[in-house]
N, C-alpha and C positions, 0 to 999 in steps of 0.2 A: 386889627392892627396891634400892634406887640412894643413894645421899647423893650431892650434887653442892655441891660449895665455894660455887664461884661463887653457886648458888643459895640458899645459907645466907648468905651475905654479902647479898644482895638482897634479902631478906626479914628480915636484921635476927637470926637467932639464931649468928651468929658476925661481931662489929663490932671493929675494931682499939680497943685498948687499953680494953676495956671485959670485965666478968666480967657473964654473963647464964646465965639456966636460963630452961628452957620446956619443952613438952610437943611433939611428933609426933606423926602418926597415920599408920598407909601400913596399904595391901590389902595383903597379903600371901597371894597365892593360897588367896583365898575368906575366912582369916581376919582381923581387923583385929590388929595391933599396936599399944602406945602405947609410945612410945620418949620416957622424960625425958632432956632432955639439960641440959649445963651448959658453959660455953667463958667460956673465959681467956684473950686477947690480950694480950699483954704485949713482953715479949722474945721474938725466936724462940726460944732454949732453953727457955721458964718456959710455952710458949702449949701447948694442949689444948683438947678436947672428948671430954665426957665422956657416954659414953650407957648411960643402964640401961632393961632390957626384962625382957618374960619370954614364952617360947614352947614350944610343945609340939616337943620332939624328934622330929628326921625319922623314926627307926628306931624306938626307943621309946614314942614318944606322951607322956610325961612331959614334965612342964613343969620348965626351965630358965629358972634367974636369969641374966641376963648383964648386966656392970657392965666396961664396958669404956674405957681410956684413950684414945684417938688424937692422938699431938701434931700439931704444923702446925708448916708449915717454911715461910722466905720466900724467895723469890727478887727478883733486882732487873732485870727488862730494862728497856728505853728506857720512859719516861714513869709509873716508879714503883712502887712494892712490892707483890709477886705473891702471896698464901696458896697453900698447896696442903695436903693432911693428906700425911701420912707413912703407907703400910702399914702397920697393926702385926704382917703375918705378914712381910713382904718388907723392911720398913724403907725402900722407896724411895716418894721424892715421887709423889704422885698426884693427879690434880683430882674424881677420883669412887670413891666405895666401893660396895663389894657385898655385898648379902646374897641369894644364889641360894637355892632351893627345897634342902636336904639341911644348908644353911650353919646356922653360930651365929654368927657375928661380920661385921661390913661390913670385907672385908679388898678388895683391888685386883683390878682382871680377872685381870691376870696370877696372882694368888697361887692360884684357884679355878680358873685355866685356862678362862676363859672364850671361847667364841670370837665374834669377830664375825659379823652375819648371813652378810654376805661369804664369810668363811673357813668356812661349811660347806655352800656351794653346789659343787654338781655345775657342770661345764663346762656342762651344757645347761641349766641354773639360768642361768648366767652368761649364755651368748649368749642367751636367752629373755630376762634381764632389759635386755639391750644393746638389742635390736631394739626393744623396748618405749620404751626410752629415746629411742632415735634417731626413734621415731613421736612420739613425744609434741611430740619439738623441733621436727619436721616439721607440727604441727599438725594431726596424725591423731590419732586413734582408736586407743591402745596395742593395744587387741583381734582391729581391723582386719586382715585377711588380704593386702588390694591396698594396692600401694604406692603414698603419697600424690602429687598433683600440689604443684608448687611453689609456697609458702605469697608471699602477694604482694609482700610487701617483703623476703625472701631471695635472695640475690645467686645468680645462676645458679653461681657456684663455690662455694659453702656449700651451694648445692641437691645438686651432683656430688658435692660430697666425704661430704655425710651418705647419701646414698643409696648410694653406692658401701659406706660401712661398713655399712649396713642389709642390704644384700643380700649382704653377706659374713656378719654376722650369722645373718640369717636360713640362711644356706645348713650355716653350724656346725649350727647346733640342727635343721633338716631333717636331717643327715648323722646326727648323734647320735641323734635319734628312729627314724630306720631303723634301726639299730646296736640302739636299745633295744626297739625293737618287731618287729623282724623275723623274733628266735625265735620270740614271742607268733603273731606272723600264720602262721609257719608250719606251728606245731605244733599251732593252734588247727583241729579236727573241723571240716571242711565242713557247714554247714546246707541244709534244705533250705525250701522255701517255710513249709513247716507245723509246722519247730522242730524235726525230728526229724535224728538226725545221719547225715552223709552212708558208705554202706558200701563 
């Protein structure tokens, strides 16, 4: 489950210098939650959101009250005053909170160590995800095997240069696939036409 600032401000349950409650609802892997909440925009030191819930304990199965504070802090870049909440486990500004699967409280990625999709990809995750990329721009077929011809309004040097990163691409995650499957292929029992294994 995610709290996102900006999204609570867009919809009106966290409005500059206005005190408001209301009610959530978020899935919460398979079960529903209702999260009241309550926010006080004021001064940055006097401003909060305040949310109570109750949920069944990851380990115990027991249901937990949770009534928790989150202040909000502002910041001021060019064109005007910026909310963000505060971690309450880390204390630093953030624009989205968390409540992962094991969690009780919406604390920051960081605090839960969460990682992005990104950061838990394999190298042949990554080049797999690159070549896909570089198809799609190309006006192929991500799935696609052959490499596409040149899409009609692409300039003959934006044709070269994405092609050239495609087939470097591609040639990582080939390389990496041998590397990952070449124990498999070798150690794998010869068959023979009728399923039985080879002696």
């Amino acid at each position: 489950m995610r709290l996102d600032i900006d999204d609570m401000m867009q919809w009106g349950g966290i409005r500059a210098f206005a005190r408001l409650a209301g009610e959530m609802r978020f899935n919460f892997y398979g079960d529903q939650i209702e999260v009241k909440f309550e926010s006080r925009v004021g001064e940055p030191w006097e401003s909060w959101l305040r949310l109570k819930y109750a949920m069944a304990d990851y380990w115990t199965g027991e249901e937990v009250e949770i009534d928790d504070k989150i202040f909000l802090a502002t910041t001021q870049p060019l064109g005007g005053l910026r909310w963000w909440f505060v971690c309450p486990h880390l204390n630093r500004r953030v624009r989205k909170l968390y409540l992962p699967l094991g969690g009780r409280h919406f604390w920051s990625r960081r605090a839960y160590r969460l990682a992005y999709a990104s950061q838990r990809e394999t190298k042949y995750d990554r080049a797999l995800r690159r070549a896909r990329n570089l198809r799609l721009r190309l006006g192929s077929d991500p799935a696609d095997d052959e490499y596409p011809d040149k899409p009609p309004r692409m300039r003959w040097a934006t044709y070269n240069r994405l092609m050239d990163r495609l087939v470097a691409a591609d040639g990582v995650a080939n390389e990496l696939a041998a590397r990952l499957l070449g124990p498999v292929l070798i150690n794998r029992p010869a068959m023979s036409a009728f399923g039985q294994t080879g002696h």
